[in-house]
VEXTI-729786 format. One record per residue (C-alpha): residue number from 1; residue in three letters; y, x, z. Coordinates in nm, 3 decimals, decimal comma. Example, Ala and Ser with C-alpha at 12.3 -4.5 7.8 and 13.67 -1.06 7.14 Angstrom:
BEGIN
> 1;ALA;-0,450;1,230;0,780
> 2;SER;-0,106;1,367;0,714
This chain:
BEGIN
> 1;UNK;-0,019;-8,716;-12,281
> 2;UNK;0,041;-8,835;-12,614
> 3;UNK;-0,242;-9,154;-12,718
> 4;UNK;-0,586;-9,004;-12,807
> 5;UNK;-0,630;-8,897;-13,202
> 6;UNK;-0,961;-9,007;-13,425
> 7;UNK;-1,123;-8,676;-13,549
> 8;UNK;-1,403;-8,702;-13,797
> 9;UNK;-1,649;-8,459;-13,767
> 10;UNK;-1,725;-8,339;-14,148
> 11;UNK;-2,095;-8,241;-14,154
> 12;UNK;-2,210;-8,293;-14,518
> 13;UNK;-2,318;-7,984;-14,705
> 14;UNK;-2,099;-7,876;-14,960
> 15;UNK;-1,689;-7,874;-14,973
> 16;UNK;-1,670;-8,179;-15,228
> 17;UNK;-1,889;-8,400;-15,030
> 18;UNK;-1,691;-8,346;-14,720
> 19;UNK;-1,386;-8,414;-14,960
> 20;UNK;-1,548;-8,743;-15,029
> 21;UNK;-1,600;-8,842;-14,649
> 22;UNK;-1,196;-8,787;-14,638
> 23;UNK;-1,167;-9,067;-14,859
> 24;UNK;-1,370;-9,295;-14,741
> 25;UNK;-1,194;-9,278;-14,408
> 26;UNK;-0,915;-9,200;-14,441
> 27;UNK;-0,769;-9,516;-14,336
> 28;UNK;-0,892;-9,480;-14,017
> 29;UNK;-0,867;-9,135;-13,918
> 30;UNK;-0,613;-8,927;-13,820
> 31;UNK;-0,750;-8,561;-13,857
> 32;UNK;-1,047;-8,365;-13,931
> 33;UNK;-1,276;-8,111;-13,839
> 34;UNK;-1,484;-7,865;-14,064
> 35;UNK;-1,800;-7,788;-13,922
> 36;UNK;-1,832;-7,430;-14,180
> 37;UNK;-2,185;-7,439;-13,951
> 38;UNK;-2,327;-7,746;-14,104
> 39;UNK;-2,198;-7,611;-14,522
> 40;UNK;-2,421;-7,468;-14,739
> 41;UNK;-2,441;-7,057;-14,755
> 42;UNK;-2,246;-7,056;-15,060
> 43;UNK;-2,025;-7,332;-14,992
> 44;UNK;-1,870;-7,133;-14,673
> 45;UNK;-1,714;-6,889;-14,922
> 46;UNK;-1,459;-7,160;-15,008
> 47;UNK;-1,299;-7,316;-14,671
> 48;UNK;-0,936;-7,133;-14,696
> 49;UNK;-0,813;-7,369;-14,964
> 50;UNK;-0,997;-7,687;-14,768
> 51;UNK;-0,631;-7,794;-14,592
> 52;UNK;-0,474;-7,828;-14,865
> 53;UNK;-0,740;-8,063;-15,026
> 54;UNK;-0,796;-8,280;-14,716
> 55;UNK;-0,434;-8,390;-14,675
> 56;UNK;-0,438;-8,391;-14,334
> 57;UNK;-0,483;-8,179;-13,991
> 58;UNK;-0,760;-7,976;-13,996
> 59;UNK;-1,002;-7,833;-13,738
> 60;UNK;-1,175;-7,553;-13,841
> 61;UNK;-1,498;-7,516;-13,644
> 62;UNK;-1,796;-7,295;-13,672
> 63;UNK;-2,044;-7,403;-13,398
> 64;UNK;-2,321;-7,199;-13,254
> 65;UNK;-2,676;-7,297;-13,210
> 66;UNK;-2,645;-7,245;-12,838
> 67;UNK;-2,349;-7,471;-12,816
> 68;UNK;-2,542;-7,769;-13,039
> 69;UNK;-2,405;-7,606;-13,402
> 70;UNK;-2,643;-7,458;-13,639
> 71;UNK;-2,487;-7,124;-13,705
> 72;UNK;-2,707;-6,847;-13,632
> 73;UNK;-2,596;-6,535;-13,807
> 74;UNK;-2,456;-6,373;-13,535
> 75;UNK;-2,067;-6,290;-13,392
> 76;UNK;-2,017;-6,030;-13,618
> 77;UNK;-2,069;-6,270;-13,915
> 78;UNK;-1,892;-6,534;-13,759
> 79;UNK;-1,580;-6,349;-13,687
> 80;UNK;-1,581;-6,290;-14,065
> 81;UNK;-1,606;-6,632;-14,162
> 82;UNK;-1,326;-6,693;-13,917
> 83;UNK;-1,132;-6,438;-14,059
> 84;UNK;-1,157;-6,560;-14,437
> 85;UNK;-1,038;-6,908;-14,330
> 86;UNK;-0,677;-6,797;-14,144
> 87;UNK;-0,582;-6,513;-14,413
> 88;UNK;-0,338;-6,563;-14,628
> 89;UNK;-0,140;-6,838;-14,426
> 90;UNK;0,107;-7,009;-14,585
> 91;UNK;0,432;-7,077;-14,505
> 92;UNK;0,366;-7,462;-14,547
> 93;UNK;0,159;-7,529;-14,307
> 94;UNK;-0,048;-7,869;-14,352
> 95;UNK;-0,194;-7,585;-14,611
> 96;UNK;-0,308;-7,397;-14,337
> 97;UNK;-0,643;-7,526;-14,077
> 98;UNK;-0,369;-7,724;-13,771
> 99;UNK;-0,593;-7,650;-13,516
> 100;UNK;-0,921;-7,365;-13,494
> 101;UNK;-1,202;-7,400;-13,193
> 102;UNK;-1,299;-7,085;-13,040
> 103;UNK;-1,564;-7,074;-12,711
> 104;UNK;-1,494;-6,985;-12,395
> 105;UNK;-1,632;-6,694;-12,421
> 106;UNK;-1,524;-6,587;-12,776
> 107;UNK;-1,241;-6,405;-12,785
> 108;UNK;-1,085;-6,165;-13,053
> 109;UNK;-0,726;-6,077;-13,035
> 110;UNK;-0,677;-6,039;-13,380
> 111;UNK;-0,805;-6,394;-13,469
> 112;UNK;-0,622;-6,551;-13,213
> 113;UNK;-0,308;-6,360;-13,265
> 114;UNK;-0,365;-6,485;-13,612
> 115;UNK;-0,402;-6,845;-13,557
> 116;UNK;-0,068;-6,811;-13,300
> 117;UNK;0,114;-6,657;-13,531
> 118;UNK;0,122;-6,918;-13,851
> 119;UNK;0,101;-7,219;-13,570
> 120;UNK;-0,262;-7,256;-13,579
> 121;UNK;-0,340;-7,463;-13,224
> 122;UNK;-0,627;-7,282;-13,048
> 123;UNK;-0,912;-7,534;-12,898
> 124;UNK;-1,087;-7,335;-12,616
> 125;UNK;-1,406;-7,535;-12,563
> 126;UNK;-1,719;-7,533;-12,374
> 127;UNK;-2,013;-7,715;-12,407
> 128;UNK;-2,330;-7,783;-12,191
> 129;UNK;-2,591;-7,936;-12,392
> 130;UNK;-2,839;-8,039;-12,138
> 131;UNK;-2,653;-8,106;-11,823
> 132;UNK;-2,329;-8,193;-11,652
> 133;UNK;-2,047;-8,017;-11,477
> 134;UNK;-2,036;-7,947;-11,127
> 135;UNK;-1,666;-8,031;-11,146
> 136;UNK;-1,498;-8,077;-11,476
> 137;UNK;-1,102;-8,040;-11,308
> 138;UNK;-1,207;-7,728;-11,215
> 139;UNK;-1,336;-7,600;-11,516
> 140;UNK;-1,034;-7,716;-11,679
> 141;UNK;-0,820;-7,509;-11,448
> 142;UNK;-1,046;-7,203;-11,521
> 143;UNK;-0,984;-7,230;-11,915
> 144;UNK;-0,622;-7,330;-11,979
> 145;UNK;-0,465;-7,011;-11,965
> 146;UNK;-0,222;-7,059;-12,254
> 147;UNK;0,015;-7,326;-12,307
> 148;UNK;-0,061;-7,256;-12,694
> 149;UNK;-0,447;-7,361;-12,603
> 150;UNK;-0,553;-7,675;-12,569
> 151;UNK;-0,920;-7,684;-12,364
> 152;UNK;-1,243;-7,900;-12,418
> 153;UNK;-1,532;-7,956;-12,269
> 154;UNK;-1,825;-8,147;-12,353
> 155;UNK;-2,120;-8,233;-12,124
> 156;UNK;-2,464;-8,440;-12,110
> 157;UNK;-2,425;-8,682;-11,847
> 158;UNK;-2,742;-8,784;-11,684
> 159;UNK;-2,649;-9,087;-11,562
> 160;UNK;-2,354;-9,325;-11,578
> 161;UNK;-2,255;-9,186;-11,235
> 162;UNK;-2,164;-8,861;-11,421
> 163;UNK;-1,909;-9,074;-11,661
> 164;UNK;-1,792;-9,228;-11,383
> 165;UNK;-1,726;-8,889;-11,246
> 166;UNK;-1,573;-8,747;-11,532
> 167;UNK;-1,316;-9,023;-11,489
> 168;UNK;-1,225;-8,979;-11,161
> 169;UNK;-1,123;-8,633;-11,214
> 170;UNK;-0,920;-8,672;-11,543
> 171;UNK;-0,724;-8,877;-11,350
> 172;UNK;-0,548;-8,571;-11,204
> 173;UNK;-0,439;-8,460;-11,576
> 174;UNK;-0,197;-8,744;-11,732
> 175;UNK;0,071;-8,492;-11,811
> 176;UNK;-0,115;-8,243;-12,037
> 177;UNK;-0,346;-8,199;-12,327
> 178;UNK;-0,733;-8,169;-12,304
> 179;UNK;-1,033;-8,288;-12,489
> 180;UNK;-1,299;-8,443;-12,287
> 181;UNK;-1,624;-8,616;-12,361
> 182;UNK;-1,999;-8,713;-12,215
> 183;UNK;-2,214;-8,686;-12,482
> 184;UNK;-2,567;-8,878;-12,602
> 185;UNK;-2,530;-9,305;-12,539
> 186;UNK;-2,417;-9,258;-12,194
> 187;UNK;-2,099;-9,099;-12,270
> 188;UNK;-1,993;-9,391;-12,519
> 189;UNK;-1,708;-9,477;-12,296
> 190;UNK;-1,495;-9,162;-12,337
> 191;UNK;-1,525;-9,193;-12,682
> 192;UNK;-1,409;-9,540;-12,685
> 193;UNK;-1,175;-9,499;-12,407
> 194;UNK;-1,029;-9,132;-12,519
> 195;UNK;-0,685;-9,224;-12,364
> 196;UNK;-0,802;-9,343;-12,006
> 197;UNK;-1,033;-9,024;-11,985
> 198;UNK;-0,696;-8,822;-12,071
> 199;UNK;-0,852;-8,679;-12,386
> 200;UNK;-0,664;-8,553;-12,667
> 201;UNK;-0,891;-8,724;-12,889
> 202;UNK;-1,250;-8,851;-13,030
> 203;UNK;-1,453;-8,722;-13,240
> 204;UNK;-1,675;-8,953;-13,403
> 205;UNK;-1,912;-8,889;-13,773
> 206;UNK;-1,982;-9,081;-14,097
> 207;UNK;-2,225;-9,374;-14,065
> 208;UNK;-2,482;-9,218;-14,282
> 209;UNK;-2,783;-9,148;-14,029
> 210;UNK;-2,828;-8,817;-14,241
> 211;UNK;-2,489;-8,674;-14,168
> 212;UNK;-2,396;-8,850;-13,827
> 213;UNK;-2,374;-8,651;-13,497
> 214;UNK;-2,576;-8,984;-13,322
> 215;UNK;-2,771;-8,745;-13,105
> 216;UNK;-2,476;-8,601;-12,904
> 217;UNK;-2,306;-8,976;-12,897
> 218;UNK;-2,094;-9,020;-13,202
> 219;UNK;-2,001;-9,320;-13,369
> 220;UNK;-1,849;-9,349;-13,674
> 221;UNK;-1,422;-9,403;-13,737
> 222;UNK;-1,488;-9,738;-13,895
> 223;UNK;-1,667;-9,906;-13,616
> 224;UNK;-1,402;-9,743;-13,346
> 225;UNK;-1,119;-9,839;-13,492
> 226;UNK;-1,233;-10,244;-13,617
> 227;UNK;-1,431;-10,308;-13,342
> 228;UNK;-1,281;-10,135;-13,055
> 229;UNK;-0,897;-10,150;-13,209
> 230;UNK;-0,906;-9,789;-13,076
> 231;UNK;-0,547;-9,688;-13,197
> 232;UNK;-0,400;-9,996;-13,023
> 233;UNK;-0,552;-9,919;-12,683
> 234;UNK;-0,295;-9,846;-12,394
> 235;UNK;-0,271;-9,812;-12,040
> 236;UNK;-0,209;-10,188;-12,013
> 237;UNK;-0,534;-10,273;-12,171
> 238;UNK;-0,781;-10,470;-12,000
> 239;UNK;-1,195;-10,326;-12,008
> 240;UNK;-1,491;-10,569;-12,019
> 241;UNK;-1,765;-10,443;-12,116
> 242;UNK;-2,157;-10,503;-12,110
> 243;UNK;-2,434;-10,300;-11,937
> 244;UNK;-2,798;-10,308;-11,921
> 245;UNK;-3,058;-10,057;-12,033
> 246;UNK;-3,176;-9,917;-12,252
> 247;UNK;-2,898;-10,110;-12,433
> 248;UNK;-3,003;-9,951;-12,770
> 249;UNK;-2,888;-10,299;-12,966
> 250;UNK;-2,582;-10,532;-12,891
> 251;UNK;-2,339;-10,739;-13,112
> 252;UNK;-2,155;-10,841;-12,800
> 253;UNK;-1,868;-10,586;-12,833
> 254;UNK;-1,839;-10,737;-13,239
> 255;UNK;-1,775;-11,129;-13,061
> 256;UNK;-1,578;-11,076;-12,809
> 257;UNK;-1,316;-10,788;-12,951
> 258;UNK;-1,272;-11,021;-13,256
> 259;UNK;-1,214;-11,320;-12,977
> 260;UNK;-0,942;-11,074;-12,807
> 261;UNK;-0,788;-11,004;-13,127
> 262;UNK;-0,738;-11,381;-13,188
> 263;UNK;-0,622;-11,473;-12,842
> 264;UNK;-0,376;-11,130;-12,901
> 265;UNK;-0,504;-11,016;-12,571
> 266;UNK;-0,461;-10,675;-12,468
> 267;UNK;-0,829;-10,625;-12,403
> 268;UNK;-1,159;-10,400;-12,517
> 269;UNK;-1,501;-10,481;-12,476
> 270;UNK;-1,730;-10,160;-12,441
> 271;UNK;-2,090;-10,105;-12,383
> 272;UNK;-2,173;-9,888;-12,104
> 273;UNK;-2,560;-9,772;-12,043
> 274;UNK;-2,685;-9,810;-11,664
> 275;UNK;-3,031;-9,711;-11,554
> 276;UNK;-2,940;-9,903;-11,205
> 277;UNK;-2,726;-10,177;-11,157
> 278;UNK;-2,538;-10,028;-10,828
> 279;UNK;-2,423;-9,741;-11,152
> 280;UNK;-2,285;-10,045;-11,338
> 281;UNK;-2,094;-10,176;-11,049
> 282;UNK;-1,958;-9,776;-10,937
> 283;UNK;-1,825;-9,805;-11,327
> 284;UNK;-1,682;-10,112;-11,324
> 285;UNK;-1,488;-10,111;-11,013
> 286;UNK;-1,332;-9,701;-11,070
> 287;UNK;-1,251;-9,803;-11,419
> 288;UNK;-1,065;-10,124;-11,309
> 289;UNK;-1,294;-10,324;-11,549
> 290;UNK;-1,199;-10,703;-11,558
> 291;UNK;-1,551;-10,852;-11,656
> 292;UNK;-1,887;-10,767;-11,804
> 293;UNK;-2,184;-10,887;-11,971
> 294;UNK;-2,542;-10,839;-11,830
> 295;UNK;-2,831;-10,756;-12,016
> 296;UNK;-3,209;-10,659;-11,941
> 297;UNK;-3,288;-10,524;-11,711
> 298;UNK;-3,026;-10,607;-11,481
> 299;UNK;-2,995;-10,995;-11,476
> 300;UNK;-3,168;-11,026;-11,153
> 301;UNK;-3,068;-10,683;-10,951
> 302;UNK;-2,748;-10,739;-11,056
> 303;UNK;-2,715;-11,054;-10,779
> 304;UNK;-2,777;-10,827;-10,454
> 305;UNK;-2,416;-10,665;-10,561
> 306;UNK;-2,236;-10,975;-10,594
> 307;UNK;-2,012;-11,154;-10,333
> 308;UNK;-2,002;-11,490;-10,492
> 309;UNK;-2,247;-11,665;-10,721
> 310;UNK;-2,211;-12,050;-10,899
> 311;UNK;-2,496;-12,289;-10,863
> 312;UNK;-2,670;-12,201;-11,196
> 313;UNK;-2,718;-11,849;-11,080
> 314;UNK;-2,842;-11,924;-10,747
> 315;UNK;-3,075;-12,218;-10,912
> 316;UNK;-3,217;-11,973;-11,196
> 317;UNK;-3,200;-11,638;-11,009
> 318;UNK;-3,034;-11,441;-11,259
> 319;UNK;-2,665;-11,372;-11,365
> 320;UNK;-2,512;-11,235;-11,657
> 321;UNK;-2,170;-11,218;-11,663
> 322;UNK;-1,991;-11,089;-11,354
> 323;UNK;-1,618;-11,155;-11,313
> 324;UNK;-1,362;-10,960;-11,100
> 325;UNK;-1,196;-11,293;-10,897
> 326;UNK;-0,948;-11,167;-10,652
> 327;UNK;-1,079;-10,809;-10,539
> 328;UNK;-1,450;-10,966;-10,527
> 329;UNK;-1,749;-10,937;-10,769
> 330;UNK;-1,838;-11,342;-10,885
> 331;UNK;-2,154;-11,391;-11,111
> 332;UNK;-2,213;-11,630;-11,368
> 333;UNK;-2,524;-11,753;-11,609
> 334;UNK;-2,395;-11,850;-11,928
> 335;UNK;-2,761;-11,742;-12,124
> 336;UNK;-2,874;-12,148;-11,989
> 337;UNK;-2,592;-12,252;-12,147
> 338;UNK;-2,540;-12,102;-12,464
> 339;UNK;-2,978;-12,141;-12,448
> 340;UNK;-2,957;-12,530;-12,480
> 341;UNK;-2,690;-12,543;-12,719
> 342;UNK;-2,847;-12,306;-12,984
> 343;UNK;-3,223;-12,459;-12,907
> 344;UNK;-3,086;-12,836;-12,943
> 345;UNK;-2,904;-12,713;-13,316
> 346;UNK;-3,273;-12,567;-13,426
> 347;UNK;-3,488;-12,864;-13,305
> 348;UNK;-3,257;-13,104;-13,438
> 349;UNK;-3,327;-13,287;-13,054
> 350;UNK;-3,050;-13,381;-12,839
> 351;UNK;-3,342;-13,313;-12,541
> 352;UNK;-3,695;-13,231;-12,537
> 353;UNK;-3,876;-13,528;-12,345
> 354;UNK;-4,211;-13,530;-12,434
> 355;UNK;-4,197;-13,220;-12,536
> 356;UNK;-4,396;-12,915;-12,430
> 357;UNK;-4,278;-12,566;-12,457
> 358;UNK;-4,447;-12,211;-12,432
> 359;UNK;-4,200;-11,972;-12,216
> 360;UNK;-4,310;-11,616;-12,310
> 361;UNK;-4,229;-11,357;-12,103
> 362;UNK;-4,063;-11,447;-11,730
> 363;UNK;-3,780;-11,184;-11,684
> 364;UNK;-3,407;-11,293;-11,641
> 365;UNK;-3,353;-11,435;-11,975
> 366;UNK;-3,652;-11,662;-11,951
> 367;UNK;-3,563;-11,734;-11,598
> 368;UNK;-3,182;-11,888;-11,782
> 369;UNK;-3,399;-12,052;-12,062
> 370;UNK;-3,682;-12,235;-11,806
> 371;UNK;-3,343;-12,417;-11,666
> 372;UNK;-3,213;-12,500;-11,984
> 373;UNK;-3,519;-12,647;-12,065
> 374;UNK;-3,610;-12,853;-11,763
> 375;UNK;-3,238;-12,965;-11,729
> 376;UNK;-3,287;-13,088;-12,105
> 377;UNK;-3,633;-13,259;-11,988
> 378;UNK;-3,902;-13,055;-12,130
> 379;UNK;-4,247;-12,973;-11,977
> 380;UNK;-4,330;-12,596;-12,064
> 381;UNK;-4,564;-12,331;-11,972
> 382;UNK;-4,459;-11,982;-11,895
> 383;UNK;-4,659;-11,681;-12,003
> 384;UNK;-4,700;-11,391;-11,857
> 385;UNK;-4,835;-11,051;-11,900
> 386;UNK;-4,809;-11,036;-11,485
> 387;UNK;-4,951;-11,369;-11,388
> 388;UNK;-4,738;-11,338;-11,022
> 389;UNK;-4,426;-11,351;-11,199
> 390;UNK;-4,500;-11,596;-11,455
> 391;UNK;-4,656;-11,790;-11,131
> 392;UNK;-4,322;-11,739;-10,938
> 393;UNK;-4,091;-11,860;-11,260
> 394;UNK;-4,322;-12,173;-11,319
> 395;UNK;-4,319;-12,327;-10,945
> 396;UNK;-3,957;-12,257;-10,984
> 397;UNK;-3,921;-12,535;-11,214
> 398;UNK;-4,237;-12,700;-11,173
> 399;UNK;-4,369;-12,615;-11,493
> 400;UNK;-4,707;-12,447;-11,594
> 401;UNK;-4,819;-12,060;-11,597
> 402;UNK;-5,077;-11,833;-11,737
> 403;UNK;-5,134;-11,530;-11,808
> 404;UNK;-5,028;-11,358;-12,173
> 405;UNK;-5,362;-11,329;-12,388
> 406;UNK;-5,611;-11,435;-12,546
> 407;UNK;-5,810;-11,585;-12,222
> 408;UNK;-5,470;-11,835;-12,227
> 409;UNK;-5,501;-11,928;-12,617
> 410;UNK;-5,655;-12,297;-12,509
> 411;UNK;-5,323;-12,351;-12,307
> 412;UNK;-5,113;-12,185;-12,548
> 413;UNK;-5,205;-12,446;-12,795
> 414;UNK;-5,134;-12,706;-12,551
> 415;UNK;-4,771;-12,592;-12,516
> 416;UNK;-4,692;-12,437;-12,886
> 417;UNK;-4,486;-12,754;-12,975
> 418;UNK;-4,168;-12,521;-12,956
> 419;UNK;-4,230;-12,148;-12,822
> 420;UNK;-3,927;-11,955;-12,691
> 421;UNK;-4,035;-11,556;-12,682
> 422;UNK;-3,823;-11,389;-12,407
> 423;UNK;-3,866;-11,081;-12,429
> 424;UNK;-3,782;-10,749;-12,566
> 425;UNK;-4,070;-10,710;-12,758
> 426;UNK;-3,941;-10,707;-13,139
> 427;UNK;-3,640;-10,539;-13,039
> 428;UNK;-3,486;-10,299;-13,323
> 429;UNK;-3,835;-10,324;-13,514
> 430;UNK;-3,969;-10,418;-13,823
> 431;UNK;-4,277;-10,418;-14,062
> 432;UNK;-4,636;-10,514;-13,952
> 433;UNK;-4,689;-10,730;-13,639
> 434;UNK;-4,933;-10,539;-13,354
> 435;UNK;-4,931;-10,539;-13,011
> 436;UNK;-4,666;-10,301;-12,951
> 437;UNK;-4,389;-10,484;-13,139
> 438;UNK;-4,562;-10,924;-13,109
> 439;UNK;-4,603;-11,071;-12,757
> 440;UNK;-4,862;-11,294;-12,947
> 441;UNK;-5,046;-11,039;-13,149
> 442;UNK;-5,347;-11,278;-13,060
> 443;UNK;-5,244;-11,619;-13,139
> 444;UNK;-5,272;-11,763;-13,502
> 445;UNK;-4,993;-11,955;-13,606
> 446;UNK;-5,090;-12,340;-13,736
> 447;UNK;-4,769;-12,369;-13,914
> 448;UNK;-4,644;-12,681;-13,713
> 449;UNK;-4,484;-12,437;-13,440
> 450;UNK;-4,084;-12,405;-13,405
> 451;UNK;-4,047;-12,044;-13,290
> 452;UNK;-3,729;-11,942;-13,142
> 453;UNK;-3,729;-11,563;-13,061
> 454;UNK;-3,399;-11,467;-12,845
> 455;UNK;-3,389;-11,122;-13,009
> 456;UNK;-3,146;-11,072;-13,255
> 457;UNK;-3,168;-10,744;-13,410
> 458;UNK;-3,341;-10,714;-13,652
> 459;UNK;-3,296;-11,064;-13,755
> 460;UNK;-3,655;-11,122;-13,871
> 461;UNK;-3,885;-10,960;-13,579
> 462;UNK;-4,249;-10,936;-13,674
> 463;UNK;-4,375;-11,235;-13,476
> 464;UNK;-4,061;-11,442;-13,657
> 465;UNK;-4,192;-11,317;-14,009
> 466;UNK;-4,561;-11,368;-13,910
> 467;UNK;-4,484;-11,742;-13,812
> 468;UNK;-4,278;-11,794;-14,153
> 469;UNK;-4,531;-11,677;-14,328
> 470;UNK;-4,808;-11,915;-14,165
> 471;UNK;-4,563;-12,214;-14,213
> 472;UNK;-4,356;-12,178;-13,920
> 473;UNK;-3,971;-12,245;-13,876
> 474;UNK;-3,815;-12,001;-13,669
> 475;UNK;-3,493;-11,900;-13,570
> 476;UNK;-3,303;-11,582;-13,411
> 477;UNK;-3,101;-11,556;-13,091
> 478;UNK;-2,798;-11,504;-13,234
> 479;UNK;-2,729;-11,827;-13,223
> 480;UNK;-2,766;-11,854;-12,860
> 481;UNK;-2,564;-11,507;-12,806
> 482;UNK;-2,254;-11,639;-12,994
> 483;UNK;-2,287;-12,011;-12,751
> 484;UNK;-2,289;-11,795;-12,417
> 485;UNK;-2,057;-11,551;-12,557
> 486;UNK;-1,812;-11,827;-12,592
> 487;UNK;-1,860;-11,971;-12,262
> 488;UNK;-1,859;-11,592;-12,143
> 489;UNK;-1,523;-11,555;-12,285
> 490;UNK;-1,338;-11,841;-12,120
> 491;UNK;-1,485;-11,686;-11,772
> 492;UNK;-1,315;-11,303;-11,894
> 493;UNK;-0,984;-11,512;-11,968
> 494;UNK;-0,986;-11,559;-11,572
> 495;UNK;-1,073;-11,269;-11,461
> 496;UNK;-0,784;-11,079;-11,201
């Protein structure tokens, strides 16, 4: 099989806007499909001439509602449209559609003999919307009938076990041409990875959130192609990656491809979601994948499935990065690291003696970040919406606990010298602070606090731009993600 293609999914409204989306890509694409579903009534009346004006392969598609289009007209109506778009073919053909997608279950010998007959590739696809496949080799087998069709499937994976799956059994076809893909955020991978999943290529949609396809899993040509270097993927190149869930928000895969790219290493970082941490692991070692990031949930399950651990790990009780040394699974925690670094470049301190600390939240991050800060000689407090795990954390370290509200505010005074909020509260929101979106909704800021909020996306959470606005400085944790990403990357540059 030939290495994958970038299609971009055209899903605007009208012919000139979808003309427009062309241009804007074109640098990174390498053909197109029209989705005559997604145009405007009127607007369908005028797709025969739309090769011609796109300037490259074209894939004309008109998608039911039951297979996740919006055309609802009917067959009869359908077959028309179909029908208007192949007439008249012309004897040049990058002024004819290159390729034309047709269910499994549609089939009209006069179309197809059409599309055959002016060299008009058929795509025989099926899609499942909800669920996955039983066994996609074998549904392959079922559909390719013709060495003129090329067939597709597209399925909702459940779980990451269903990717995983899916990769095991394209294994089997390296010599011949199909399109593959697990839809929604769990199926990222395939898209990413088109040529290890044996697909003949991904289909990804414009950035705008009003015409992208983010429901069923697309991303958008620019971000494949600059952050994952898709065209320059091979069957030499290494995978790291970074799981967690529900791993809505990451700017790993931005650090460390731009870090391969530098060291001109033959090497991808991708996200891939996991409910459970034994998924992760079931991914990592069918796909061959050198190294990976961990994220929340994960940091401590993830240490059950490892055979080796270094000291920080075993002294904190969480890992995030996991290396593949020699056949075995090693862990890592470079959060402490890159933690101390970051918090040492806000405060200004080169340690915090004398200094007290409020630990919010007591999960694995805050677990790397209690180290850090008793290694650099703080006293701190950790807070706690369950008081046994804040409890557990603190005698840890020997530091304080108590419990996250306002029954705690005395002690939260006591220890608001610097506050480090841990956890994923503020993640991917903004506007008003409340309860669902501040871990201190109840604690008024004096101004003389230095807040350091791990989250990173948005930049400003609503506790960060509640403590600004009383006075506060406060910083992000992308500071700390680009310290442990470092030291993260001179642990992937190991990895066997």
């Amino acid at each position: 099989m030939s290495k994958p293609l970038i299609c971009l999914c055209l899903t605007a409204p009208t012919v000139a806007e979808d003309l427009a989306l062309i241009e804007k890509y074109r640098h990174y694409i390498d053909l197109v499909e029209l989705r005559v579903d997604l145009l405007a009534d009127d607007e369908r009346l005028a797709i025969r001439d739309f090769p011609s004006k796109a300037g490259l392969p074209c894939i004309l598609t008109i998608r039911r509602t039951v297979d996740g289009g919006q055309f609802s007209e009917g067959e009869a109506a359908r077959s028309m449209l179909f029908a208007r778009a192949l007439a008249f073919a012309s004897e040049d053909s990058s002024k004819n559609f290159a390729y034309v997608d047709f269910e499994e279950d549609f089939h009209i010998s006069s179309l197809q003999d059409a599309a055959l007959a002016y060299g008009t590739k058929i795509i025989r696809s099926f899609h499942d919307m909800k669920n996955p496949l039983p066994s996609v080799a074998e549904k392959l087998r079922q559909m390719r009938v013709s060495r003129y069709e090329i067939p597709k499937i597209a399925f909702m994976p459940h779980s990451l076990s269903d990717v995983t799956k899916l990769y095991t059994e394209m294994q089997q076809f390296k010599n011949s041409d199909q399109i593959v893909c697990a839809m929604g955020t769990l199926g990222l991978p395939t898209r990413i990875l088109a040529g290890k999943f044996q697909s003949y290529l991904s289909y990804t949609s414009p950035e705008d959130l009003e015409l992208a396809l983010s429901d069923i899993g697309h991303t958008d040509p620019k971000t494949l192609e600059e952050i994952y270097h898709f065209h320059e993927l091979d069957e030499k190149t290494m995978v790291f990656g970074i799981t967690g869930y529900p791993l809505k928000y990451t700017s790993s895969p931005a650090l460390h491809n731009t870090n391969f790219k530098k060291e001109k290493m033959n090497a991808v970082y991708i996200p891939f979601k996991a409910e459970k941490a034994s998924e992760a692991f079931e991914f990592a070692s069918t796909l061959d994948i050198k190294g990976f990031s961990v994220t929340i949930p994960h940091k401590e399950d993830i240490i059950k499935h490892l055979q080796k651990t270094d000291k920080k790990v075993a002294e904190i009780g969480a890992c995030n990065t996991v290396i593949s040394e020699d056949g075995i699974w090693a862990g890592y925690n470079t959060d402490c690291t890159g933690f101390s670094k970051a918090l040492c470049e806000f405060t200004g301190l080169k340690n915090l003696k004398k200094k007290k600390v409020a630990i919010i939240g007591a999960g694995g991050a805050a677990k790397a970040i209690a180290y850090a800060i008793k290694e650099l000689g703080g006293k701190a407090c950790v807070f706690n919406r369950t008081l046994t795990k804040a409890k557990m954390l603190a005698e840890r370290f020997g530091f304080k606990y108590a419990s996250l509200g306002m029954e705690s505010i005395e002690i939260l005074r006591e220890y608001s010298e610097i506050i480090v909020q841990t956890t994923s509260k503020g993640m991917g929101m903004t506007g008003e602070s409340n309860e669902e979106t501040d871990p201190l909704w109840f604690y008024d800021f004096s101004g003389e606090e230095l807040l350091y909020d791990i989250i990173y996306k948005p930049e400003i959470t609503p506790i960060m731009a509640r403590a600004a606005k009383s006075g506060c400085k406060t910083q992000n944790g992308f500071t700390m993600l680009e310290y442990q990403g470092e030291e993260q990357f001179r642990l992937f540059k190991t990895a066997k």
